[in-house]
Each structure stands twice: as structure tokens, then as C-alpha cells.
DRENBA-735289 format. One record per atom (N, C-alpha, C, O, CB): y, z, x; residue number from 0; residue in one letter. Coordinates in nm, 2 decimals. Last residue first. Glycine has a CB too. Layout:
# DRENBA-735289
REC,north,up,east,pos,code
REC,Y,Z,X,NUM,A
...
# end
This chain:
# DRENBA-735289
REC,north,up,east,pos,code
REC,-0.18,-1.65,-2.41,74,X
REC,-0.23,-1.54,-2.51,74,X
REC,-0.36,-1.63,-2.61,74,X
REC,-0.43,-1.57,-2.70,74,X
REC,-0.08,-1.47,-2.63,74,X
REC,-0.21,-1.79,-2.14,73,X
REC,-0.17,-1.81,-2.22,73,X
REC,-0.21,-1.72,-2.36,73,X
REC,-0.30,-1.78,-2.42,73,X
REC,-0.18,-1.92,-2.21,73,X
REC,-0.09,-1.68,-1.77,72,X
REC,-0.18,-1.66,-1.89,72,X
REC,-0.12,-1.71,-2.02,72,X
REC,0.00,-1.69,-2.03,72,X
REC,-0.22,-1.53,-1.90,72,X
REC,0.13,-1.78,-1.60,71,X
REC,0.04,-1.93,-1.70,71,X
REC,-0.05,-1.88,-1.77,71,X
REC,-0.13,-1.95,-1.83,71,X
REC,-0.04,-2.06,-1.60,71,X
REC,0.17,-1.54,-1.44,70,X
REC,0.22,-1.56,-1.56,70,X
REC,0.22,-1.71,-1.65,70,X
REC,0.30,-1.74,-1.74,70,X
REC,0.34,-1.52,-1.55,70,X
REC,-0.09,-1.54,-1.27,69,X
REC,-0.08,-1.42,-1.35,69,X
REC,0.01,-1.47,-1.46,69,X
REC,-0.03,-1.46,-1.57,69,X
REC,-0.03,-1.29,-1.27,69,X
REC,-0.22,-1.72,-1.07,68,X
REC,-0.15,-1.80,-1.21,68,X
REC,-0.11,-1.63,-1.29,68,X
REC,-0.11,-1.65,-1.41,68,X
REC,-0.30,-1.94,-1.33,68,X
REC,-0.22,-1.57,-0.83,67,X
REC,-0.11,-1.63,-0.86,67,X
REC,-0.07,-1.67,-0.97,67,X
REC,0.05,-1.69,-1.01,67,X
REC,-0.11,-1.70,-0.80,67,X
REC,-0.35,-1.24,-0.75,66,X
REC,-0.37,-1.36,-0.89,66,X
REC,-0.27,-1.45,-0.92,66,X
REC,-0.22,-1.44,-1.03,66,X
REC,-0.38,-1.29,-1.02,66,X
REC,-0.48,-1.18,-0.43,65,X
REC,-0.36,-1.17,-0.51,65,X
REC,-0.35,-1.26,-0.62,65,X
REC,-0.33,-1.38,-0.59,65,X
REC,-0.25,-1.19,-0.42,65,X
REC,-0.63,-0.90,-0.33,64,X
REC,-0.65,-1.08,-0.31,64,X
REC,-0.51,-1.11,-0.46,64,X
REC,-0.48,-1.04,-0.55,64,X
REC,-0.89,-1.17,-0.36,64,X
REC,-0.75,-0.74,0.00,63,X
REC,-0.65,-0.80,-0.13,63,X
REC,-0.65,-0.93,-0.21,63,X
REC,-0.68,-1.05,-0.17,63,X
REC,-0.51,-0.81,-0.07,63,X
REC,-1.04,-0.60,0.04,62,X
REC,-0.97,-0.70,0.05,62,X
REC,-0.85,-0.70,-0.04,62,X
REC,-0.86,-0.66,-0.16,62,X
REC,-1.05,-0.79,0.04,62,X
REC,-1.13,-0.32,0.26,61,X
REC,-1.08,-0.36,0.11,61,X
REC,-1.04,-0.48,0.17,61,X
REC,-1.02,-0.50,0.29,61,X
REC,-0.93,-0.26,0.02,61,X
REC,-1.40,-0.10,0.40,60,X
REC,-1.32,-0.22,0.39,60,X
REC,-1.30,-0.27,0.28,60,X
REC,-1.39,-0.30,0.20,60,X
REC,-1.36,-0.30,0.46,60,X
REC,-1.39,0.26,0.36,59,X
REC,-1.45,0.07,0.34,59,X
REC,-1.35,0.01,0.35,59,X
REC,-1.24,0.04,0.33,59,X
REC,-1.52,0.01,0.20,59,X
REC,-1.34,0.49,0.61,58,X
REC,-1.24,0.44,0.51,58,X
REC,-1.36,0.31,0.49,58,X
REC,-1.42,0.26,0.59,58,X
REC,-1.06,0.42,0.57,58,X
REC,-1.51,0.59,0.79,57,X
REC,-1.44,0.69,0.66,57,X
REC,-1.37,0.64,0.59,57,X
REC,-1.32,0.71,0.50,57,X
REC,-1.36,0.79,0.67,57,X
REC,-1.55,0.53,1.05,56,X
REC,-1.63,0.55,0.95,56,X
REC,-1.58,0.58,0.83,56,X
REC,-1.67,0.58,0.75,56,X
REC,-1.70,0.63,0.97,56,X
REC,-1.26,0.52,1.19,55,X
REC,-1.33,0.42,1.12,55,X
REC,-1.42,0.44,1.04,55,X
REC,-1.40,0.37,0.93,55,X
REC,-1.38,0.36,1.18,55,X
REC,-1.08,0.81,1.15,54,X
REC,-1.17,0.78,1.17,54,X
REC,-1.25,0.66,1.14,54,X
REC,-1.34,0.69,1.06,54,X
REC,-1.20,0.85,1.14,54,X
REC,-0.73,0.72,1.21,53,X
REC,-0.80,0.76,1.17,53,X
REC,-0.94,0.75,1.18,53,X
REC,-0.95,0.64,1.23,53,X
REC,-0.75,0.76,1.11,53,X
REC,-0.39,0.79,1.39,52,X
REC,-0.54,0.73,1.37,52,X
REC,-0.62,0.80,1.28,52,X
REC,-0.60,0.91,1.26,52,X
REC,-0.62,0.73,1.51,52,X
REC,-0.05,0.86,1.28,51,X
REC,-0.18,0.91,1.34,51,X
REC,-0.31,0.83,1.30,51,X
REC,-0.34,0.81,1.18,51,X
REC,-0.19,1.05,1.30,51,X
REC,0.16,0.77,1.09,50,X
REC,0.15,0.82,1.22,50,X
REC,0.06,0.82,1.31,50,X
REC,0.08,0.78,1.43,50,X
REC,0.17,0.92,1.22,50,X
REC,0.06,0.48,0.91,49,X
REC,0.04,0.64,0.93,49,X
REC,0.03,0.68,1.06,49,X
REC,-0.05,0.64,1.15,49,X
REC,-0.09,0.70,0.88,49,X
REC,0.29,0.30,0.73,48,X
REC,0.20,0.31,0.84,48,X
REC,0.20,0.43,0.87,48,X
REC,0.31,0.50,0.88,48,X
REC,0.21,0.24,0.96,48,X
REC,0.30,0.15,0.33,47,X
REC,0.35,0.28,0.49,47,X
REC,0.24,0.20,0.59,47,X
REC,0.16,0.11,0.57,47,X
REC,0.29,0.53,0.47,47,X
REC,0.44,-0.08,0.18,46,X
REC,0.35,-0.07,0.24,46,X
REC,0.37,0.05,0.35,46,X
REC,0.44,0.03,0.44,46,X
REC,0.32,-0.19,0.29,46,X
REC,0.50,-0.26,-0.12,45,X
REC,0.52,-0.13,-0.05,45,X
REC,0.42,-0.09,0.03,45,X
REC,0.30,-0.07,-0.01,45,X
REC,0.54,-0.02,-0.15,45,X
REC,0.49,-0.63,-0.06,44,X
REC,0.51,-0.54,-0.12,44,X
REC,0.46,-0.41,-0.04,44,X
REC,0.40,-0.41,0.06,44,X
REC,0.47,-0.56,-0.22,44,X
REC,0.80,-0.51,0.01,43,X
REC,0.77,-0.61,-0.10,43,X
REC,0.64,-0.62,-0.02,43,X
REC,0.66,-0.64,0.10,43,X
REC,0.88,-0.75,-0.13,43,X
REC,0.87,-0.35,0.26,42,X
REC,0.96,-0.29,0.08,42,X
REC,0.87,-0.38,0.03,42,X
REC,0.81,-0.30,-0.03,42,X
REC,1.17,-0.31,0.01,42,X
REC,0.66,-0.20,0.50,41,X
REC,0.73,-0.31,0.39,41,X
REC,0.79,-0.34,0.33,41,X
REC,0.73,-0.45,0.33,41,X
REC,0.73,-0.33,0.33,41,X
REC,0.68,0.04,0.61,40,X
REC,0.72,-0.05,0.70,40,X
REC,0.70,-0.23,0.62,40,X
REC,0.72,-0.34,0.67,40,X
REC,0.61,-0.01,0.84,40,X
REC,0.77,0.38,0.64,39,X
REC,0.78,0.26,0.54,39,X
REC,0.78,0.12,0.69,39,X
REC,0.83,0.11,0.80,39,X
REC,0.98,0.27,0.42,39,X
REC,0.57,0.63,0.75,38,X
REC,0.67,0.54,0.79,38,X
REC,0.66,0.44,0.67,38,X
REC,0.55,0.41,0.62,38,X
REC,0.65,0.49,0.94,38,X
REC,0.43,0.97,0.76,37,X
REC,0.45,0.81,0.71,37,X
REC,0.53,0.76,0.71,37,X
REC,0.62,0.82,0.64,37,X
REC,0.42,0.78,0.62,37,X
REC,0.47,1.23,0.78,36,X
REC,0.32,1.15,0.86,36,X
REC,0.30,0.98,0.87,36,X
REC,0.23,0.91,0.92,36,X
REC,0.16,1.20,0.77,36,X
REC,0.69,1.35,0.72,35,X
REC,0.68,1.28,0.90,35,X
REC,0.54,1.22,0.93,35,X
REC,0.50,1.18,1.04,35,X
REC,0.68,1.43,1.05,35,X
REC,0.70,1.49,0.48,34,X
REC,0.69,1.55,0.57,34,X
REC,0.68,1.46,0.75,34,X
REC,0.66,1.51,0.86,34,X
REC,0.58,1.63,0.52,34,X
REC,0.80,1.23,0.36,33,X
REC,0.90,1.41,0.33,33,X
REC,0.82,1.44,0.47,33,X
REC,0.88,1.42,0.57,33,X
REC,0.85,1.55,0.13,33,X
REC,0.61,1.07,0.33,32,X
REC,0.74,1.01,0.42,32,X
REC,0.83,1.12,0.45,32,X
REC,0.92,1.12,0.53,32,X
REC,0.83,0.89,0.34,32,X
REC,0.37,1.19,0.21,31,X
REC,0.36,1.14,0.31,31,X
REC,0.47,1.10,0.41,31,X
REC,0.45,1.10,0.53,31,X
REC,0.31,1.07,0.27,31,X
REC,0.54,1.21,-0.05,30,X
REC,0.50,1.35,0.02,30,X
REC,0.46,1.32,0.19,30,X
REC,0.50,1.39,0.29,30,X
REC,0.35,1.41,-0.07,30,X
REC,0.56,0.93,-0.11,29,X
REC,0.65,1.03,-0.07,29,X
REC,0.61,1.14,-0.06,29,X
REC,0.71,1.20,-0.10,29,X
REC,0.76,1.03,-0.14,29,X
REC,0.26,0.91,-0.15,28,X
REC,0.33,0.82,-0.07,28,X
REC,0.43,0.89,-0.02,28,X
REC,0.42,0.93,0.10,28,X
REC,0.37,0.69,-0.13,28,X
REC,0.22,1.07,-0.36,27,X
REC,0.15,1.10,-0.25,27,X
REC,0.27,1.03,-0.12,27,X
REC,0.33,1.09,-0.03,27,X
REC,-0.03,1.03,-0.27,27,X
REC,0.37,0.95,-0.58,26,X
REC,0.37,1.07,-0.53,26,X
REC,0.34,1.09,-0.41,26,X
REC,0.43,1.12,-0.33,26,X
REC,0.30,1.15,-0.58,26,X
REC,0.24,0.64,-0.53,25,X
REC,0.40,0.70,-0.53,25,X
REC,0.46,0.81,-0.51,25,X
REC,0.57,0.81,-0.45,25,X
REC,0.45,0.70,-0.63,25,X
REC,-0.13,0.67,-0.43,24,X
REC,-0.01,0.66,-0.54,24,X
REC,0.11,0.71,-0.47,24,X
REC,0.12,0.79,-0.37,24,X
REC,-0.04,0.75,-0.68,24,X
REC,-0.24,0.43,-0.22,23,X
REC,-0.24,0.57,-0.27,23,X
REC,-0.11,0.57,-0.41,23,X
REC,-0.03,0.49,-0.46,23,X
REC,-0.19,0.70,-0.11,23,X
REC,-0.54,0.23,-0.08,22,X
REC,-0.38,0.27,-0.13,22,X
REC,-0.38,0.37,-0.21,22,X
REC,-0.49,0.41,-0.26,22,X
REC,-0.30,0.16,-0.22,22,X
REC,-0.75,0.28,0.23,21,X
REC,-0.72,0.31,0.07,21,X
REC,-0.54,0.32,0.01,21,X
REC,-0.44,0.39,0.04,21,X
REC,-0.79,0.50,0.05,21,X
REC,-0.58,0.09,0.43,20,X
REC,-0.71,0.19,0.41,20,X
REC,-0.67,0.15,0.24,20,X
REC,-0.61,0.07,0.17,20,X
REC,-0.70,0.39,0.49,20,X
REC,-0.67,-0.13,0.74,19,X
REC,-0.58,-0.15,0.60,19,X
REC,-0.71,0.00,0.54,19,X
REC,-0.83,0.03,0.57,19,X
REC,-0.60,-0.38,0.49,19,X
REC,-0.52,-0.15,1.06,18,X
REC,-0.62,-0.09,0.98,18,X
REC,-0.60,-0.09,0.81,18,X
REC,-0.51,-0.03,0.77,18,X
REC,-0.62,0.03,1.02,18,X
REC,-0.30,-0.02,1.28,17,X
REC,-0.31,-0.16,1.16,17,X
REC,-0.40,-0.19,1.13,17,X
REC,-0.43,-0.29,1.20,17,X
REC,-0.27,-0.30,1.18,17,X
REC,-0.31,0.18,1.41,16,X
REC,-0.33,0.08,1.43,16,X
REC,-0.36,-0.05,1.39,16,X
REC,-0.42,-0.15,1.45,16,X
REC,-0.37,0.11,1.45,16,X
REC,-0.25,0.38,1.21,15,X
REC,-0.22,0.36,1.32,15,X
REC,-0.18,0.19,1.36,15,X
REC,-0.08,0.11,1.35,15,X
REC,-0.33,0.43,1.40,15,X
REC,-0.34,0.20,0.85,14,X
REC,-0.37,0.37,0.99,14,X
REC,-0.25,0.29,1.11,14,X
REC,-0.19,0.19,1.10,14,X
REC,-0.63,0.40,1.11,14,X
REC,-0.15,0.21,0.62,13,X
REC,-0.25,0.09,0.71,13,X
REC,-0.24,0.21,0.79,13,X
REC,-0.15,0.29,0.80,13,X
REC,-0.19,-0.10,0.77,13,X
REC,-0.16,0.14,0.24,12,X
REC,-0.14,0.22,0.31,12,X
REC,-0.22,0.14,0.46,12,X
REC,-0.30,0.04,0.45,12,X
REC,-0.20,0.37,0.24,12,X
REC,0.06,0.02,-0.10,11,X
REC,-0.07,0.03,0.04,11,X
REC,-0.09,0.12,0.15,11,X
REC,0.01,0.19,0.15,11,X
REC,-0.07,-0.08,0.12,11,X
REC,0.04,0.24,-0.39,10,X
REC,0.07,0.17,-0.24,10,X
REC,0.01,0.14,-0.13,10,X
REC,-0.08,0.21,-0.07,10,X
REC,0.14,0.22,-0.18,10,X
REC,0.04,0.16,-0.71,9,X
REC,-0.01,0.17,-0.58,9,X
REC,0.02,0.13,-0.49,9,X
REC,0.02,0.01,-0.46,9,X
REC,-0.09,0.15,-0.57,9,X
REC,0.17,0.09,-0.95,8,X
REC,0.13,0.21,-0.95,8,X
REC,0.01,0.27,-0.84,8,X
REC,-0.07,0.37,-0.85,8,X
REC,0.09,0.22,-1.07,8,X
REC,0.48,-0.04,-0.94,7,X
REC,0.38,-0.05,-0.90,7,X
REC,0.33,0.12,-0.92,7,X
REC,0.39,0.23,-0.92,7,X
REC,0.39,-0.13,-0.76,7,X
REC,0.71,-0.27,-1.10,6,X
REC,0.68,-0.12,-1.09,6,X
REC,0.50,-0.15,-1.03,6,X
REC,0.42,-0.24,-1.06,6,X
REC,0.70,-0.02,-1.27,6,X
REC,0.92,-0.51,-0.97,5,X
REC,0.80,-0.50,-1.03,5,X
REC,0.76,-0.34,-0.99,5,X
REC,0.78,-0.29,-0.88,5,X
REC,0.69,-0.61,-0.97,5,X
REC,1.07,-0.68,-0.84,4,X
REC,1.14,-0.57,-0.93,4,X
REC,1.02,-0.47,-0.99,4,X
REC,1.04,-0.37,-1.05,4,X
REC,1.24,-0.65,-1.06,4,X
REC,1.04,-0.93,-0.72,3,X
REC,1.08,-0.78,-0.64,3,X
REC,1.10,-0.69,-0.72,3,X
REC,1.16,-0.60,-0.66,3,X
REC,1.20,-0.77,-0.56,3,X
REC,1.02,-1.08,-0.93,2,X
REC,0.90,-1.03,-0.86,2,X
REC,0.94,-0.94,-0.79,2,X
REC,0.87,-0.84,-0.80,2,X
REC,0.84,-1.11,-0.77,2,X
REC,1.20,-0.97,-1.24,1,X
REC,1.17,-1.03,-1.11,1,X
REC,1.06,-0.99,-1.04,1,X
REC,0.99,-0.89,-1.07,1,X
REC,1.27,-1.02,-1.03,1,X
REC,1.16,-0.90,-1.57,0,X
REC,1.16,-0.84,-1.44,0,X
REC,1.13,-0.95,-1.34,0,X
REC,1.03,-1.01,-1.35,0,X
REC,1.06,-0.73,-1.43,0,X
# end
């Protein structure tokens, strides 16, 4: 599989205002874009933006951090 090809079992998600929140799953994600609350605004990788603000208190702060040697693991 290529890097763009990669199945994911989480999406990111960013409020309003570019805010990084909790990622969500695939379902949710498209329930989120079916009804108008969520916009695609990544393909690589999958990232919405949510119509609408949300409360600062209520979400922690996440970092990403991304494992480059992932395929120089050696068994």
C-alpha cells in the first residue's frame, strides 16, 4: 500500500477556528459531512472543519506526532 493509500481508523477533526479537537471515527465523520456540520478540508491526511465553534474548556489539548522510521522496523 502507498502512503496515500493507507486505511485509517481516525479522523482528525479542527473547530471553527482552527483548533485541533478530538479525532473521530469514519462513521461519525460522514454523518458529520451528510448532515452540513462538516467540511472536508484535507484528503492526506483526513481532516474536517466544523461549521460551528466550540467551547475551549471541553476539548485537551492533543499533539500529533508522527513515527517516521515506521517501515525500518526490523522484526
Amino acid at each position: 500500500m502507498g502512503v496515500n493509500q493507507m486505511i485509517t481508523n481516525s479522523i482528525f477533526v479542527l473547530s471553527k477556528n482552527g483548533k485541533i479537537l478530538k479525532p473521530t471515527t469514519p462513521a461519525r465523520a460522514r454523518i458529520l459531512q451528510s448532515v452540513g456540520k462538516a467540511k472536508k478540508l484535507k484528503l492526506f491526511p483526513f481532516t474536517l472543519i466544523l461549521d460551528k465553534d466550540v467551547d475551549e474548556n471541553v476539548e485537551p489539548y492533543l499533539e500529533l506526532r508522527i513515527d517516521l522510521y515506521f517501515y525500518h522496523i526490523v522484526p
